[in-house]
C-alpha positions in Angstrom: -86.9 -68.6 -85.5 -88.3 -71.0 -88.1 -90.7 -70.7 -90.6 -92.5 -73.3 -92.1 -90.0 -75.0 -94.0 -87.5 -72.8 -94.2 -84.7 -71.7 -91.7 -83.4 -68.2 -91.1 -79.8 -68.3 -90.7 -79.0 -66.5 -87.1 -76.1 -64.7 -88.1 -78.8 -62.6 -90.4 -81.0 -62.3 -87.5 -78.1 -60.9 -85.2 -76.7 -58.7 -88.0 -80.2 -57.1 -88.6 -80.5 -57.0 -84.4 -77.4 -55.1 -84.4 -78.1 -52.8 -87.0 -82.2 -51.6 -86.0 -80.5 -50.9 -82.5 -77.4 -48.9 -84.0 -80.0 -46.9 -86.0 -81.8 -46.3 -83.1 -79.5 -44.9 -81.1 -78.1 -42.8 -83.7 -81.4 -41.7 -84.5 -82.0 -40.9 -80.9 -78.7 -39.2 -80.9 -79.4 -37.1 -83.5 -82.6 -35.9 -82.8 -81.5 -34.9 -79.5 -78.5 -33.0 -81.1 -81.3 -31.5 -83.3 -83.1 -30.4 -80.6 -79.7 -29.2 -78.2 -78.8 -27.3 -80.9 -82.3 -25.6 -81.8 -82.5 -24.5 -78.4 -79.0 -23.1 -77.5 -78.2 -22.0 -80.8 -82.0 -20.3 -81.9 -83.2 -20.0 -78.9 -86.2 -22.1 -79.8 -87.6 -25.1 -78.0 -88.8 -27.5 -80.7 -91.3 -29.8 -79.0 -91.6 -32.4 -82.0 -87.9 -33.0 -81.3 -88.4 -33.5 -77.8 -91.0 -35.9 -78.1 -88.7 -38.2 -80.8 -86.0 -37.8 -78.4 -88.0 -38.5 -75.2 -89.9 -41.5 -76.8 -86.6 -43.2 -78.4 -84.9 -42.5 -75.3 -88.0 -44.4 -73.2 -88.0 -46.9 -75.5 -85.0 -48.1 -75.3 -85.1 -48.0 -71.3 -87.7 -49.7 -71.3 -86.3 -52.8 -73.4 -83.3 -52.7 -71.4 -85.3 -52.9 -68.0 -87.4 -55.5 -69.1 -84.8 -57.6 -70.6 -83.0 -57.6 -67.5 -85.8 -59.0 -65.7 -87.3 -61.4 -68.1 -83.4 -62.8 -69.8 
């Protein structure tokens, strides 16, 4: 990636790469956790958790299938 004229160093661009997807998928993991727990532990089923979980959890499917296809 290049701007004009300036360089980004790719190191930087695979350290931030590798720390968005690690925050993902700890975010996913906890909001799933979140959500486990709200609905074995209270007994309640906490949609707005479900949809954060559901949607990471898409997302990141969905980026893996099409990078299969397209890399």
């Amino acid at each position: 990636m290049s701007i004009p004229n300036q360089v980004i160093d790719e190191r930087f661009l695979r350290h931030r790469q590798r720390s968005t997807s690690l925050a993902g998928v700890i975010g996913g993991v906890l909001a799933i956790s979140l959500f486990a727990y709200r609905c074995f532990i209270d007994h309640v089923w906490s949609w707005d958790l479900l949809a954060v979980s559901l949607t990471i959890v898409g997302v990141k499917v969905a980026v893996m299938i099409w990078s299969h296809f397209t890399d």
